[in-house]
C-alpha positions in Angstrom: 0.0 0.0 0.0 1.6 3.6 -0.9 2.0 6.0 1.9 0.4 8.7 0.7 -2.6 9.7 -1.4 -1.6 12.1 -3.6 2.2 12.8 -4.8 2.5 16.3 -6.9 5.6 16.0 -9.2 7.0 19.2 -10.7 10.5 19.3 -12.8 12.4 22.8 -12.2 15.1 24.6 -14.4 15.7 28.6 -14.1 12.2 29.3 -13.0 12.9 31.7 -10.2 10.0 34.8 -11.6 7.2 32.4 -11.0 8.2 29.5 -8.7 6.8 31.3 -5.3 3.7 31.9 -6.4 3.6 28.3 -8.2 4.8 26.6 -4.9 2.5 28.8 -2.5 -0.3 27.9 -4.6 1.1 24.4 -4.2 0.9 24.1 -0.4 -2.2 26.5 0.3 -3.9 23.7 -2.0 -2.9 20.2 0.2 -5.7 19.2 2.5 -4.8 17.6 6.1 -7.8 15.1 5.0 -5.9 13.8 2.0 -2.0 12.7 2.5 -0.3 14.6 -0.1 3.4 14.1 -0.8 5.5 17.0 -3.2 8.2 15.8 -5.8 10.7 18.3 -7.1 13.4 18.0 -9.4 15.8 20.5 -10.0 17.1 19.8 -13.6 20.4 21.6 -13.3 19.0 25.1 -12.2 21.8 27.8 -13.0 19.6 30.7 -11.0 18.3 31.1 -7.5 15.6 27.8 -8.1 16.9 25.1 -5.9 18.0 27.5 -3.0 13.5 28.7 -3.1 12.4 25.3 -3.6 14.5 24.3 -1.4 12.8 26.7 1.4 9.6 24.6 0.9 11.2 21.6 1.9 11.5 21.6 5.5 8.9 18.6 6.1 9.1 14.7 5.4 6.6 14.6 2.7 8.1 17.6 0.9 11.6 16.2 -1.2 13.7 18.2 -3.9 16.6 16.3 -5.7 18.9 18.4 -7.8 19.8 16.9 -11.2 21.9 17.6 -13.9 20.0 19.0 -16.6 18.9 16.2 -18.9 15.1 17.4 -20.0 11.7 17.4 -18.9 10.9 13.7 -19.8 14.1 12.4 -17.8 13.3 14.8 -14.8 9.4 14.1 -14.8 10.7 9.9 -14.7 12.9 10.6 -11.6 10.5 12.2 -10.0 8.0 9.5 -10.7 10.5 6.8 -9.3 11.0 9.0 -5.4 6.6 9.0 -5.3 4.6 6.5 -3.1 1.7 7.6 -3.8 -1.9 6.0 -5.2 -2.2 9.2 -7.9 0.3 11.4 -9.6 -0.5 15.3 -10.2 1.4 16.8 -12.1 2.5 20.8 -12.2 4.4 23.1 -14.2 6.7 25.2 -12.2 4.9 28.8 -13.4 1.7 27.7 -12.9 -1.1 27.9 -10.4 -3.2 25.6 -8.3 -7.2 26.7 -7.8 -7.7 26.3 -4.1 -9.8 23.0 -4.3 -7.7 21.2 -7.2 -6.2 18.6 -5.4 -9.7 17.5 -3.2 -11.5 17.4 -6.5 -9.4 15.6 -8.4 -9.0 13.3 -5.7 -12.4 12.9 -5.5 -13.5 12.5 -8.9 -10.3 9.6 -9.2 -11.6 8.1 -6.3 -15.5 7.9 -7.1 -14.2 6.6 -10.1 -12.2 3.3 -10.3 -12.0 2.5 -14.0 -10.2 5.8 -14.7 -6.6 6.4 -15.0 -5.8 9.5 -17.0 -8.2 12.6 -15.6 -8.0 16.2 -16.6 -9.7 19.4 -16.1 -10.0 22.5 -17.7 -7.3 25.5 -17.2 -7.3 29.2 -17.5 -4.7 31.0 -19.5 -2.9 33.8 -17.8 0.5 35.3 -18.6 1.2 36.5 -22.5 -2.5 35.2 -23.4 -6.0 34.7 -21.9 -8.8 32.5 -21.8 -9.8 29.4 -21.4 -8.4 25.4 -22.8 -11.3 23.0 -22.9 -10.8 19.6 -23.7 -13.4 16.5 -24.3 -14.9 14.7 -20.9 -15.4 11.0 -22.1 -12.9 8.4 -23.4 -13.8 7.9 -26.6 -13.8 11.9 -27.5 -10.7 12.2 -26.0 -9.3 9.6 -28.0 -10.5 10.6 -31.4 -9.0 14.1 -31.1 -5.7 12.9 -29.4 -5.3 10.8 -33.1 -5.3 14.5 -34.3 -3.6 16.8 -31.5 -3.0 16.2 -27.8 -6.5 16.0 -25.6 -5.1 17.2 -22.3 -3.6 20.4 -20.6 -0.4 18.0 -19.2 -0.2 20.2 -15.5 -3.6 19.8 -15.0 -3.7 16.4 -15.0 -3.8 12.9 -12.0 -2.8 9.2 -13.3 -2.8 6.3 -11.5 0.3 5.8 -10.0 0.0 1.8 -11.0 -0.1 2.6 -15.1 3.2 4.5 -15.0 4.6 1.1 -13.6 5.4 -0.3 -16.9 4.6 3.1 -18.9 6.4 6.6 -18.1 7.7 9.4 -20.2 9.9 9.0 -23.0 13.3 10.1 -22.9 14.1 10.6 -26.2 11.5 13.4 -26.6 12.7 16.2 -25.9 9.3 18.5 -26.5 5.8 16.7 -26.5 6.6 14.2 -24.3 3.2 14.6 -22.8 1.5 13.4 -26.1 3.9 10.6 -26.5 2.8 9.4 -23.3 -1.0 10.0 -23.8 -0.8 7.6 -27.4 1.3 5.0 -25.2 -1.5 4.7 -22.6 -3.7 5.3 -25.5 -2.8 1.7 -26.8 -2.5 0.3 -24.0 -5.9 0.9 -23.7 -5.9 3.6 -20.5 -9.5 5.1 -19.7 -9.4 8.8 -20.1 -11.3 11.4 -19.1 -11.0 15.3 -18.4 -13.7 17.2 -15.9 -14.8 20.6 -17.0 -13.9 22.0 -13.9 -11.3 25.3 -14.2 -8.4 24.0 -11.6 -5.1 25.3 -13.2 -3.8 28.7 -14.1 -2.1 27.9 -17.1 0.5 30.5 -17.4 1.6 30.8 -21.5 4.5 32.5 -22.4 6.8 33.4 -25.4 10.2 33.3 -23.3 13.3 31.3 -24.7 10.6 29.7 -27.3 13.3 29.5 -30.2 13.2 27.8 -33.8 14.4 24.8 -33.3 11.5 23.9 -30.7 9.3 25.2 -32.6 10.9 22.7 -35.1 11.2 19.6 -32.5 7.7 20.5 -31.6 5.9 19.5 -34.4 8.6 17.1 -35.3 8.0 14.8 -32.4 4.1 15.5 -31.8 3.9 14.2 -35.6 5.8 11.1 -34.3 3.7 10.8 -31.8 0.7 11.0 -34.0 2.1 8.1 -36.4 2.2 6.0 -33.9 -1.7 6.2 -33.3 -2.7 6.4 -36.4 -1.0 3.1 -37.6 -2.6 1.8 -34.9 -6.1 2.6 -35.4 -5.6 2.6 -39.1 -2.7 0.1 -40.0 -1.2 -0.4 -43.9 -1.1 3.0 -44.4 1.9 4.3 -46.7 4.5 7.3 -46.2 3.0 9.4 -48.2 -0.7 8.7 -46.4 1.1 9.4 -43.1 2.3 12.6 -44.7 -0.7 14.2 -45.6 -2.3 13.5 -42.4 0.1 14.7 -40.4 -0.3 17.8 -43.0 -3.6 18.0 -42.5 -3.5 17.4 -38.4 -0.8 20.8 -38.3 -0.7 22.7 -41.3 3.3 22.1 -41.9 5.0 21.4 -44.9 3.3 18.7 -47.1 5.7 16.5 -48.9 3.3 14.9 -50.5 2.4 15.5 -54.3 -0.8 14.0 -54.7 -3.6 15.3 -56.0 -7.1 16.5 -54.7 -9.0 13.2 -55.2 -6.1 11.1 -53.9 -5.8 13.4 -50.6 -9.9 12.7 -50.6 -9.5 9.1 -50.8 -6.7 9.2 -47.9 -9.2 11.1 -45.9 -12.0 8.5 -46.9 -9.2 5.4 -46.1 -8.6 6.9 -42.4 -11.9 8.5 -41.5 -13.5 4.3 -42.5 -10.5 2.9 -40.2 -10.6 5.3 -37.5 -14.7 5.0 -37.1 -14.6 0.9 -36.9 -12.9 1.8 -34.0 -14.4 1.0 -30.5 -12.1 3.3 -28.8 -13.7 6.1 -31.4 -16.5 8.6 -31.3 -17.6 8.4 -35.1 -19.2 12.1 -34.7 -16.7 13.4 -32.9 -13.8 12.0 -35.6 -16.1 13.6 -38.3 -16.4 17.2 -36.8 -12.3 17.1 -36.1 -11.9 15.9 -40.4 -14.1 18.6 -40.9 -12.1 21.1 -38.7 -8.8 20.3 -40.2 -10.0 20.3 -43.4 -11.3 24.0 -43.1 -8.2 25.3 -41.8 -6.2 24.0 -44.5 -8.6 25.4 -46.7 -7.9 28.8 -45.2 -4.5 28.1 -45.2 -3.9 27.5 -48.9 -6.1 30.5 -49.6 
């Protein structure tokens, strides 16, 4: 049996502007009622980081281990590996819990066995503003993640047992999170997200350069192969190509023409809806979607 309830992993690296506010948030959110143990990892912090994290971890159930830098994915794993806890939550190091996040998602994990992914809604602050929405049920969230990722990755819990024999992938240095959502994907994980706002999602444009940009799509389009030849197997280069064209908008190496590109859409919309892990509605409104804004795009 784990020792705690909860365990809240955050990775660190030069995030001393936000990481009080982040880590306040953090412990003004833990509930006596729930036992709630915090993770940190400093991946080689070259500022003041470690020394305020540090500050927080005066108690037992509060550990930091200082790393050298090696990336999100490896950091998040390490973390993972210090936890004894039934759920993992995970955090971004700028953002900020709603009072009420951890009780609720606790809750809503608890009430409800068969799931092992659960997000929630999160409001931008920072550069940008608004709100990221995601879909509720499995099978929603499963047909959009074969087109783009279908959770906020802070906001999210996971059963502590899945990430036994399943973590992060090392090797991606960017959208690790939606490497690990089409892992858990096929090996069938029950997903869900509540439509409850428990994250302040802070967005910003610092130390974004090129080449992330550049990995960005690189790996997410990975990651998207991967589940799509699952769902829809057989499927050729150049198919692979234009979905992944048609998923993000970036550089179509493929030369085929209009009713070929129609009859890849008609070959994976057919395989995706046969699916039982799909909603067939919900796979025809993203086709339709994606299909619009490349539309625009070409215009």
């Amino acid at each position: 049996m784990s020792k705690y309830n909860l365990a809240i992993i955050l990775s660190i690296y030069n995030d001393e502007k936000y990481l009080v506010e982040s880590l306040d948030s953090i412990r003004n959110s833990i509930v006596d009622t729930i036992s709630t143990q915090v993770v940190i990892i400093d991946d080689g912090s070259t500022d003041s980081s470690y020394e305020i994290a540090s500050a927080y971890c005066s108690e037992e159930s509060w550990k930091i281990i200082k790393t050298k830098n090696s990336g999100l994915a490896t950091a998040l794993n390490i973390a993972i590996s210090y936890c004894d806890a039934k759920y993992i939550v995970r955090m971004d190091s700028d953002d900020i819990c709603i009072l009420g996040r951890f009780e609720k998602l606790f809750g809503i994990m608890e009430a409800n066995p068969d799931i092992d992914v659960l997000g929630s809604y999160v409001q931008v602050i920072g550069e940008r503003s608004g709100l990221i929405t995601h879909p509720l049920d499995d099978k929603k969230i499963k047909s959009k993640l074969v087109f783009e990722p279908s959770f906020v990755h802070p906001s999210v819990i996971i059963r502590s047992e899945i990430l036994e024999d399943q973590s992060y992938n090392s090797s991606y240095s960017v959208a690790q999170d939606y490497r690990l959502w089409v892992d858990l994907a096929i090996n069938n994980a029950k997903m869900a997200n509540t439509d409850e706002v428990l994250l302040k999602y802070r967005v910003s444009n610092d130390n974004v350069t090129s080449k992330r940009r550049k990995d960005q799509i690189l790996f997410a389009r990975e990651a998207r192969t991967i589940l799509i030849q699952y769902y829809v197997p057989n499927l050729s280069d150049e198919e692979v190509e234009f979905f992944n064209y048609l998923c993000d908008g970036h550089q179509n190496g493929s030369q085929t023409s209009l009713l070929e590109k129609l009859e890849i859409i008609k070959k994976i919309f057919k395989g995706l809806v046969l699916s039982k892990d799909m909603d067939g509605i919900f796979i025809t409104k993203m086709f339709i979607r994606k299909c619009i804004a490349r539309t625009i795009q070409a215009l």
